[in-house]
N, C-alpha and C positions, 0 to 999 in steps of 0.2 A: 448451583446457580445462585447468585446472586442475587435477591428480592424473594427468594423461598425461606418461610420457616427452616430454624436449623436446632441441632439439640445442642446443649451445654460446652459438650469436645470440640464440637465441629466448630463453633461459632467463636471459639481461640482461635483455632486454626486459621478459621475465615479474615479476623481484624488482625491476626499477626498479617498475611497474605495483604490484608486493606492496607496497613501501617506502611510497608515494603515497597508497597507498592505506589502508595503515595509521594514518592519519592522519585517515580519514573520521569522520562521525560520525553516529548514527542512523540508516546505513543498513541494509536489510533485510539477515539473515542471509543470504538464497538468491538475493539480487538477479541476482550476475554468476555463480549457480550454471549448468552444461552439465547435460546427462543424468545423471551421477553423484551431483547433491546429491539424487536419489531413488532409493530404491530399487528403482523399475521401472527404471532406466537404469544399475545396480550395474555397474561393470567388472571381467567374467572374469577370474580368478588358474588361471594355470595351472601346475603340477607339474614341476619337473624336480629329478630323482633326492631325489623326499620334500622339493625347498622350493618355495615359490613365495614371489616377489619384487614388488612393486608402490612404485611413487613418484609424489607428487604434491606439492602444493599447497594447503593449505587459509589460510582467512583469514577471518575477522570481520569486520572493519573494510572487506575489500575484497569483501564478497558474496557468497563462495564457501565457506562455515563448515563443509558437510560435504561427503565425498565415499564412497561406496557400494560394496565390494566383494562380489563373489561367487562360490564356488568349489564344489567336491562332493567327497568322498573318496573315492576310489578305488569302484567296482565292486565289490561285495559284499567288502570289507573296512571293517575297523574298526581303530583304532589313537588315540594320542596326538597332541595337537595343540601344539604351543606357538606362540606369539604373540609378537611383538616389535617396539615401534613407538619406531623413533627420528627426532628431526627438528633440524633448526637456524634457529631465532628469529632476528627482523630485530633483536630486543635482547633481553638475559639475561630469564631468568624468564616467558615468556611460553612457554604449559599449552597441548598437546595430549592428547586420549584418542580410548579406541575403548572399542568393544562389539560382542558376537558375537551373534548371535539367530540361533537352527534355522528350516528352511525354515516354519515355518507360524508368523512372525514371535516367538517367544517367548522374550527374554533367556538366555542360558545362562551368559555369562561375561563380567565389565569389567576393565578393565585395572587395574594397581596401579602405582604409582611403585617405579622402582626403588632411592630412596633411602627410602624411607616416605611416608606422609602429612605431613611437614612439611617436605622437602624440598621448596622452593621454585622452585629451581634447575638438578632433574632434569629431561632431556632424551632419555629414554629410558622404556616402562613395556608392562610384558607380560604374560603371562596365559597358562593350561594350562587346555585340555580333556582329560578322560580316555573315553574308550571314545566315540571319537566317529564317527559314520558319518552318511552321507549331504550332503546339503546345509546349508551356513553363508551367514549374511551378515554382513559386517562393516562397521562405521558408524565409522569416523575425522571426527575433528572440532573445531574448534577450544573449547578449554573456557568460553572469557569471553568480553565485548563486544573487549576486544581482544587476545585472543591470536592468532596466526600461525605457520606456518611450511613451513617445505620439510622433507616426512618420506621414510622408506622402509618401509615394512611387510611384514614376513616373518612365512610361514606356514609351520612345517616338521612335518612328518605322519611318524608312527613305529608302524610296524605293529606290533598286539600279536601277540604268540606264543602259539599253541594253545597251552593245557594239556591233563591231563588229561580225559578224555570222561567224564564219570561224569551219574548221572540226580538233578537236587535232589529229585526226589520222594519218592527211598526215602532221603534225608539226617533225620537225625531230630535235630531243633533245638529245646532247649526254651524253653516260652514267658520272656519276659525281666522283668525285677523291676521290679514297681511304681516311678514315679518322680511325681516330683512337677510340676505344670508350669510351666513356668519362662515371663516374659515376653516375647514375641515381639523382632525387632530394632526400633527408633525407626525409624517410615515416611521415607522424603526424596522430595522430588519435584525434577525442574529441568523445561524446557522441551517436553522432548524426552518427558517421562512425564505430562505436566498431567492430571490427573485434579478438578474441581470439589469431589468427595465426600471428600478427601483433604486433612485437615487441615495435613498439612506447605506444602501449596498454596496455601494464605493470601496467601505473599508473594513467589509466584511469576507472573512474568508471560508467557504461551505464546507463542509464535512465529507461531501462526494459532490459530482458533475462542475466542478469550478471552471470557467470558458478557460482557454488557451492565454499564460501569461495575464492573467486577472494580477493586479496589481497587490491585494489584500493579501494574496498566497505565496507573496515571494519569501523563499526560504523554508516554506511547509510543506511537507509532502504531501500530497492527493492520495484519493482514492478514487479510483484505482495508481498506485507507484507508477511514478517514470521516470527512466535512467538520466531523462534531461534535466530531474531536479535533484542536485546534490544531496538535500537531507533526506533523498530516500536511500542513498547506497547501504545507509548502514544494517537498515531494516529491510527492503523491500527481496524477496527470494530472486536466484536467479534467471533469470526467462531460460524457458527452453528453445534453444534453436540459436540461443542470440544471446550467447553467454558476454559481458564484459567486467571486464579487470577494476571496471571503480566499484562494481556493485562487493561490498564483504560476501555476500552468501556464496559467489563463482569460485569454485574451485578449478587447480591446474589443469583434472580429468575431464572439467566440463567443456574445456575447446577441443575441436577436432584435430586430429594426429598433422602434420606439417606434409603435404601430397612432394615437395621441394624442399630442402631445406638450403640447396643453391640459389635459391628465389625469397627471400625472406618476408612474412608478413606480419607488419609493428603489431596489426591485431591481435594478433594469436601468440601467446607467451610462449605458443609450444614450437613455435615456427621463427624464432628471433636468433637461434643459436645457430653459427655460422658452420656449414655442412666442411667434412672434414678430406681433408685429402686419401685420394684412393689408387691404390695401384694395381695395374693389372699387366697381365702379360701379350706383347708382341707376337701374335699370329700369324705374320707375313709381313715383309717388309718386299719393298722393288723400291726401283731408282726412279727419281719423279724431279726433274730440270739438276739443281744444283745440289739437291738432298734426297733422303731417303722418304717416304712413304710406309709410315708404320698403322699398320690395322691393332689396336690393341684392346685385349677382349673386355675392356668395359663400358658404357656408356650412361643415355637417360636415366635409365632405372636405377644407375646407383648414385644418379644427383650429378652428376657429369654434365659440365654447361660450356658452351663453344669460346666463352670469357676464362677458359680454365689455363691453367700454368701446366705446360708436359716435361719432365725432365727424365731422361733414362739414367738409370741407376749403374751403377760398378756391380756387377758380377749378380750375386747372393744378398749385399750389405745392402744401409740407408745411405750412403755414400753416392753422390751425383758423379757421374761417365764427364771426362774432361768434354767441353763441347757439346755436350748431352742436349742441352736446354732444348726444345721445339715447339713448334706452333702448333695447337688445334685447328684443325680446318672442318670438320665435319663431326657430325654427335648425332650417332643413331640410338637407338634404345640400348642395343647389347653391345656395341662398339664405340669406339674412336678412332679417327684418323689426324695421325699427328705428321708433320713432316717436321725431320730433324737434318744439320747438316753434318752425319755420321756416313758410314760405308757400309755396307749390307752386311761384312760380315762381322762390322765389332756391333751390331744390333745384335745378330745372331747368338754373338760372345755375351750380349747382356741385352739379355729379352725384358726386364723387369723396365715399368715407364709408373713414373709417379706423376701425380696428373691432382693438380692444388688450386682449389676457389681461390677469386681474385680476392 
């Protein structure tokens, strides 16, 4: 897993795998994610003498984009928290961050570049809680489609010092001078915040639940895949029940068997090939107005359709009976009746009827 300690071998194997991988393209953020890219599966930071230490792995391009920590502060203490998240890029310039959220999910603090906001470069960026108690979670993650990298993340905890015990209640604080109100900060939203109702969210496209046709998401595939959106064919498996021919994962074995193949359906590859002529032999022939009445022993079941072509055969050979040609009039399951304008007994003479899709 990626953001676990690894030993010396592993940890080639691991940045050869990051390097390769870096290189991908449209794949899902959480593809090659472990337990850590949620935060039901956050990995415990544990305390030693006020730091705790944590290293991983995160990557965009290789599936693994976030990983999950979680820690508690001490036991009915409270104190100072600082943050510090350094890493090193398979190339310059490519963005990790984090973010801390209190245990009942609720933002508290993000990280800042340690050279500023226009620093491109930095590979370093940290963050202070003050009076901070009980439980955190912390969200590392790569910032873009393709940032990467191998970090360390340090949490060092600073217990505040009692002061004075006095009571706020008998403190006498006067009320404060009228102000005027000033405009709130400019909303932002990225992937991680998608809110519909949230104008900055326009031209933002989520990671999962995106509404029907959101405009940010044209040409992205969703999560969960749909065969409505093209860039999911290449990726996305193929449904069971509801195999189709765009998706790459459907194989020819995945449509069902063709129930007609004198009936053709464009959906099914398996049902497109045009069913082939069949011949069977004259059972009874009688004289029916100006021609003969031939019962001949094939019908539905072997794809025999009332659109079908009848010609009786010369003798034993493939060779058409001068005049042979006839009409299908009826199409039972194991039968056909065809009338032809022959004599009962050159039918007799030449029992064989080939019988051909339009």
């Amino acid at each position: 897993m990626l953001g676990k300690s690894v030993g010396p071998s592993a940890l080639c194997v691991g940045l050869l795998n990051f390097v390769l991988l870096a290189c991908a393209h449209n794949v899902a953020q959480d593809k090659a994610s472990a337990a850590d890219g949620k935060v039901k599966g956050a990995k415990e930071l544990q305390f030693e003498n006020g730091e705790a230490v944590s290293r991983g792995i995160v990557t965009y391009p290789g599936g693994d984009r976030v990983d999950w920590k979680v820690f508690e502060v001490p036991d009915k203490k409270a104190g100072d928290l600082d943050f510090r998240l350094s890493w090193s890029p398979p190339r310059p310039g490519l963005q990790l961050a984090f973010d801390v959220f209190d245990e009942w999910n609720t933002p508290v603090v993000s990280s800042k570049k340690a050279g500023g906001k226009k620093s491109k470069r930095s590979r370093s960026r940290s963050a202070s809680l003050k009076a901070a108690r009980g439980k955190y979670f912390v969200r590392v993650y790569a910032v873009d489609r393709g940032d990467a990298g191998k970090y360390k993340l340090t949490v060092e905890f600073k217990e505040a010092v009692a002061g004075l015990i006095f009571d706020p209640l008998k403190l006498e604080i006067p009320e404060p001078p009228k102000l005027a109100d000033v405009p709130g900060p400019d909303a932002t939203c990225d992937e991680f915040s998608f809110d519909i109702k949230n104008p900055a969210c326009k031209m933002v496209c989520p990671g999962a639940g995106a509404p029907p046709g959101w405009p940010a998401c044209k040409g992205k595939c969703p999560t969960p895949p749909t065969v409505d959106e093209p860039s999911c064919h290449a990726t996305m498996p193929c449904p069971k029940g509801a195999p189709d021919e765009r998706i790459k994962a459907c194989k020819i074995t995945d449509f069902p068997p063709c129930p007609n193949k004198a009936e053709p359906d464009p959906a099914n590859p398996r049902c497109r090939e045009k069913a082939k002529p069949v011949i069977g032999r004259a059972l009874r022939s009688d004289v029916s107005g100006n021609g003969v009445a031939i019962i001949v022993g094939v019908g539905s079941s072997s794809g025999v359709g009332k659109d079908w072509k009848a010609t009786v055969l010369r003798g034993d050979g493939d060779q058409p009976f001068p005049n042979g040609d006839g009409k299908v009039t009826r199409v039972d399951k194991n039968s056909t009746v065809v009338i032809v304008g022959l004599t009962t007994d050159q039918v007799s003479a030449n029992p064989r009827v080939k019988l051909t899709p339009p």
